[in-house]
LUMTOR-195104 format. One line per 4 residues: number of its first residue (from 1); for each residue x, y, z of N, C-alpha, C. Coordinates in steps of 0.2 Angstrom, whole numbers, plus 5000, padded with zeros to 4 digits. Layout:
NUM	X Y Z X Y Z X Y Z ~ ...;
//
This chain:
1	5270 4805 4695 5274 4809 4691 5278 4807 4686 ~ 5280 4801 4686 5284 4796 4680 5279 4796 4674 ~ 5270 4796 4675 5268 4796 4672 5266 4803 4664 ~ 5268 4808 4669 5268 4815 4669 5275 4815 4661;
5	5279 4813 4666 5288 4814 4662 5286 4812 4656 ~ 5284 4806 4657 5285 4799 4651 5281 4801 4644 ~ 5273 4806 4646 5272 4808 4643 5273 4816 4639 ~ 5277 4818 4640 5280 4824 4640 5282 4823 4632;
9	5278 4829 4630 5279 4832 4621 5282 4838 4620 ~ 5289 4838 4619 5289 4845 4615 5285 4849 4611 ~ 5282 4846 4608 5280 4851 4602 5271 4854 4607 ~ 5269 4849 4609 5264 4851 4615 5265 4857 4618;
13	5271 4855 4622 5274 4862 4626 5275 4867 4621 ~ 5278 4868 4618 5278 4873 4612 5271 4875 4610 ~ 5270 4873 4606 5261 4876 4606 5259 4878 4612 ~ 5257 4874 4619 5254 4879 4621 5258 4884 4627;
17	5265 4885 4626 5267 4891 4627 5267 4895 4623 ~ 5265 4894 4616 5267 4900 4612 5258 4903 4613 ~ 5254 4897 4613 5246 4899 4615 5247 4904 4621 ~ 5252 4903 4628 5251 4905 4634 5252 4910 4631;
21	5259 4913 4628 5262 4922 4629 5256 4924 4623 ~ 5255 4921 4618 5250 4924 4613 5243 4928 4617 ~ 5240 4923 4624 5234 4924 4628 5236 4930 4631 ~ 5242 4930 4636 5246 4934 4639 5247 4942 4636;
25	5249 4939 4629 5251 4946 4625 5243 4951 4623 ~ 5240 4945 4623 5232 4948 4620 5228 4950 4627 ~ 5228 4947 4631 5228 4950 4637 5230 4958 4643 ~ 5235 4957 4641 5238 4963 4642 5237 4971 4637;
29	5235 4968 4631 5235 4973 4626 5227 4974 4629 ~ 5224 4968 4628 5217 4972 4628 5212 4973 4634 ~ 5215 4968 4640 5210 4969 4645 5216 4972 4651 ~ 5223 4968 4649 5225 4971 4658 5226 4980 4657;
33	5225 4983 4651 5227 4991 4650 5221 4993 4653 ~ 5216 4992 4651 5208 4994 4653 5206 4991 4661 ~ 5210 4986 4663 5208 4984 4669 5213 4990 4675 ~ 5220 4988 4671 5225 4994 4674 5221 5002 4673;
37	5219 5004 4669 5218 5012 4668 5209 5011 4674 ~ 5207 5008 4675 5199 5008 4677 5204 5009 4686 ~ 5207 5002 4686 5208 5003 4693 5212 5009 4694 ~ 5216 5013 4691 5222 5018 4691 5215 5025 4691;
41	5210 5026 4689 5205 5029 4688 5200 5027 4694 ~ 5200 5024 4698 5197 5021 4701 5200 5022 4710 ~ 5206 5024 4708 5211 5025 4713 5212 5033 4714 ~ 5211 5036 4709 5212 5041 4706 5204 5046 4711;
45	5199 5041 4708 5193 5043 4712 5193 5044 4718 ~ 5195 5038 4722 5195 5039 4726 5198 5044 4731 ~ 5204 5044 4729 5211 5049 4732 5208 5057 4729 ~ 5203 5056 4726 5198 5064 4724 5193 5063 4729;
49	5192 5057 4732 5184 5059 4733 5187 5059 4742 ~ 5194 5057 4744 5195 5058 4752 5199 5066 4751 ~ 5201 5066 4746 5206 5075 4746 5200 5080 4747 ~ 5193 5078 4744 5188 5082 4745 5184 5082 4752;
53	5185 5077 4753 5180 5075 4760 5185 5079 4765 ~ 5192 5078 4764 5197 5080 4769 5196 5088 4768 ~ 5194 5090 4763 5193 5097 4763 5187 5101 4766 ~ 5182 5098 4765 5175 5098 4765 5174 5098 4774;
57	5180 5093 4776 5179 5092 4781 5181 5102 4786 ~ 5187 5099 4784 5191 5106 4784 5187 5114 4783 ~ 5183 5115 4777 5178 5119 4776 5172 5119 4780 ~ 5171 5113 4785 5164 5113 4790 5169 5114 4798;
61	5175 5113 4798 5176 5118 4804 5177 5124 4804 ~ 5181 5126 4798 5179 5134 4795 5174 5135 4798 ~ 5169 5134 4794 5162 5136 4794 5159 5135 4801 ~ 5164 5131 4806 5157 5131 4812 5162 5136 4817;
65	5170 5137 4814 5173 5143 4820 5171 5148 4816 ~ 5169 5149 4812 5167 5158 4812 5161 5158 4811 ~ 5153 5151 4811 5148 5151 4815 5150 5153 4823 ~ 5154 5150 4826 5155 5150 4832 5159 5159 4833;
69	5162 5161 4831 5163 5168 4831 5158 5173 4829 ~ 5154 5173 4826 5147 5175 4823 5142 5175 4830 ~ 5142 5169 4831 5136 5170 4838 5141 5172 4842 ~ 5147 5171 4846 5150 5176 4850 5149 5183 4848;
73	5150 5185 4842 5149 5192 4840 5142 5194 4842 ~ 5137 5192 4841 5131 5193 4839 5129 5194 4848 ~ 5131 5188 4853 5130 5188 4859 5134 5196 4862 ~ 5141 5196 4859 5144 5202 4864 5138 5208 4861;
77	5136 5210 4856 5131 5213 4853 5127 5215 4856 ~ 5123 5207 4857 5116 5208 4860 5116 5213 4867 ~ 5121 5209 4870 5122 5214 4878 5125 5220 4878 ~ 5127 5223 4876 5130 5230 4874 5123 5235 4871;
81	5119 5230 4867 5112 5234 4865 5107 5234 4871 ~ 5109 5229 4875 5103 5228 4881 5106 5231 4886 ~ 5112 5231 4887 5116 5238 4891 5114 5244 4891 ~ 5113 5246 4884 5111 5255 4881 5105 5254 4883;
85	5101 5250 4882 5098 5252 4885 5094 5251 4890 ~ 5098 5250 4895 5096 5249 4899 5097 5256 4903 ~ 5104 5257 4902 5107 5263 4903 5102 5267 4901 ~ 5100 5268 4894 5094 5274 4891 5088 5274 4898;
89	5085 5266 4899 5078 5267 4904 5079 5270 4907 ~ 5085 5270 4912 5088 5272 4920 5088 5281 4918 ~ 5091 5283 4912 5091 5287 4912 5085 5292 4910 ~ 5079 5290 4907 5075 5294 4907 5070 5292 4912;
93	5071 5285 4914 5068 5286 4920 5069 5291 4927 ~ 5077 5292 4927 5079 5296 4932 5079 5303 4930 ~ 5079 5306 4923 5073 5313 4923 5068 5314 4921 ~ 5065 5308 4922 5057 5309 4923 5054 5309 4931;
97	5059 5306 4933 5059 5307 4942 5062 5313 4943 ~ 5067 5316 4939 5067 5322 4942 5063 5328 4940 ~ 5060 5328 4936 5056 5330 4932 5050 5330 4938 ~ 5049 5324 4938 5043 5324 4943 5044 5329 4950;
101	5048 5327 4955 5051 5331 4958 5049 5339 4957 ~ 5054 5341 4951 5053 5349 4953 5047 5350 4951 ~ 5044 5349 4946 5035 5348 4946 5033 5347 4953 ~ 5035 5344 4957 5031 5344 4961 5032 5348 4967;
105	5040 5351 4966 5040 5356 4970 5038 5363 4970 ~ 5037 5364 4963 5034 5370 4961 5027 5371 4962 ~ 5024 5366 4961 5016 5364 4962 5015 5363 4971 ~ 5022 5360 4975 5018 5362 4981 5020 5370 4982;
109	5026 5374 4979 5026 5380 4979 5020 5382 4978 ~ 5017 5384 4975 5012 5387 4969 5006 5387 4975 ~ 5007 5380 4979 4999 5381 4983 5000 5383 4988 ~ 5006 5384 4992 5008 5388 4997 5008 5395 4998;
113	5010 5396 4989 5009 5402 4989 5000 5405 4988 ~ 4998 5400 4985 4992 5402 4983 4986 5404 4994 ~ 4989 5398 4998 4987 5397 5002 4987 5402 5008 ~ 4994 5405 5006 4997 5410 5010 4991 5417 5007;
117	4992 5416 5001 4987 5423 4996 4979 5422 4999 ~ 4978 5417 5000 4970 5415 5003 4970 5420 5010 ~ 4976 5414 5014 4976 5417 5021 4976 5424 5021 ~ 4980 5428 5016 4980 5435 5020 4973 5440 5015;
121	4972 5436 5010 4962 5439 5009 4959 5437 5013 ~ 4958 5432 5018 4954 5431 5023 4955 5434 5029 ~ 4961 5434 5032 4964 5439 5037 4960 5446 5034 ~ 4963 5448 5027 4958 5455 5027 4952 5455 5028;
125	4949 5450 5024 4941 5450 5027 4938 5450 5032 ~ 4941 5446 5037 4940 5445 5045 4940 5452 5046 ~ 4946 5457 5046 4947 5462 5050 4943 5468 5046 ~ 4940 5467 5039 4935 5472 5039 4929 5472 5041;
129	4927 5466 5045 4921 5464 5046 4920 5465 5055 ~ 4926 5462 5054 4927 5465 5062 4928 5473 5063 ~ 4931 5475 5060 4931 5485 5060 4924 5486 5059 ~ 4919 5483 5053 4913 5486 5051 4908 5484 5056;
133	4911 5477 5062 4904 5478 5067 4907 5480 5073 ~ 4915 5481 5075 4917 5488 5079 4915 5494 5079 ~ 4913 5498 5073 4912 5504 5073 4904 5506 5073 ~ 4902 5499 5070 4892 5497 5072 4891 5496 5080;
137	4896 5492 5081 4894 5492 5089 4895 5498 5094 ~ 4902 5502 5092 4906 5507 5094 4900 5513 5093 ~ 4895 5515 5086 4891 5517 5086 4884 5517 5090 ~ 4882 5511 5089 4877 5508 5095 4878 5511 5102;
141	4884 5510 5104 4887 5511 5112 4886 5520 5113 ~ 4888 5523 5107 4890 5530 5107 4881 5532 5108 ~ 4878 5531 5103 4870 5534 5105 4867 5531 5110 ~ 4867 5526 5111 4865 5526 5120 4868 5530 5125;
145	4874 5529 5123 4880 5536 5129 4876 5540 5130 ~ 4876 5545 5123 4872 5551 5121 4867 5551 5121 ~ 4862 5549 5122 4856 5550 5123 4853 5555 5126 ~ 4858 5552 5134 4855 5559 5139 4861 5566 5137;
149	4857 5571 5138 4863 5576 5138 4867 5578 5143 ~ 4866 5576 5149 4870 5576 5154 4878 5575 5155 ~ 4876 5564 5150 4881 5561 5151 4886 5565 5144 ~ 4884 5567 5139 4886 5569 5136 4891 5574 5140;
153	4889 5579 5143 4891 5583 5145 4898 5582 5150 ~ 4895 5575 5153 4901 5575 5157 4908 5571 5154 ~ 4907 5571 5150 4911 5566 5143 4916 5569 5142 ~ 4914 5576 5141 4916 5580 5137 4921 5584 5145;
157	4917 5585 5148 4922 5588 5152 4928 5584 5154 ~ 4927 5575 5156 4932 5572 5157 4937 5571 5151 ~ 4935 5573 5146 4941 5572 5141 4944 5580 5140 ~ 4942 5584 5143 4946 5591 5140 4951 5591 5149;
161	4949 5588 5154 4955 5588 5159 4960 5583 5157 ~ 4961 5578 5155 4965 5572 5153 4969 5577 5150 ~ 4965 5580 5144 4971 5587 5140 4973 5591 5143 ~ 4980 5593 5142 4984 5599 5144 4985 5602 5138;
165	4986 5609 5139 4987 5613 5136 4994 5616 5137 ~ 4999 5618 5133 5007 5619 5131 5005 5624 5135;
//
């Protein structure tokens, strides 16, 4: 360090301080303002580019609570449309059941009545058929009777004593 001292120039140090603040001064004018404004720009980006993200973020929970409201809505929706109808099925299925029903009870009507209509043309026809071979047999019976005139005769008698006369 004695080495250092002994050697020691004024005018050395003079020039290169004046060299240093000259560097310093030119420095600063031309690289530390452009290094300064780049980083201040640079920082500037940044603090733009986390205010957006922080927004962005902010903007994708928006966006997933009223996606999330949206299919809640869409779900309450759905069920209240598959409720109607369900309710509609039940409903016309139950008066198409009714429907059927009185359809079917006017149709068993209708054959009862029809069956009933059968029965008493057939009851008539039985009993005309039956009168018309009563009165063929009741015939038949009567000319054999008559045949003889005797028996005739006494027909007649037994039926005018059976009579009184007032």
């Amino acid at each position: 360090m004695e080495a250092l001292i002994h050697d020691f120039s004024f005018g050395l140090f003079f020039w290169l301080l004046i060299v240093l603040v000259l560097v310093v001064f030119l420095l600063g004018k031309f690289a530390w303002k452009p290094i300064l404004n780049a980083l201040e720009e640079r920082e500037t980006g940044i603090s733009n580019a986390l205010a957006a993200a922080e927004k962005a973020k902010l903007e994708m929970a928006r966006l997933t609570n009223e996606n999330e409201q949206l299919l809640k809505e869409t779900r309450a929706e759905r069920d209240l449309i598959l409720k109607e109808a369900k309710e509609l099925k039940d409903k016309i299925v139950g008066e198409a059941r009714e429907q059927a029903q009185t359809e079917g009870k006017r149709l068993i009507a209708q054959a009862k009545h029809e069956i009933e209509s059968q029965k008493i043309k057939a009851l008539a026809e039985v009993k005309a058929q039956v009168s018309e071979l009563s009165i063929e047999i009741a015939r038949k019976v009567l000319n054999r009777e008559f045949e003889d005139q005797g028996k005739q005769q006494s027909l007649v008698a037994d039926l005018l004593k059976d009579v009184k006369l007032n």
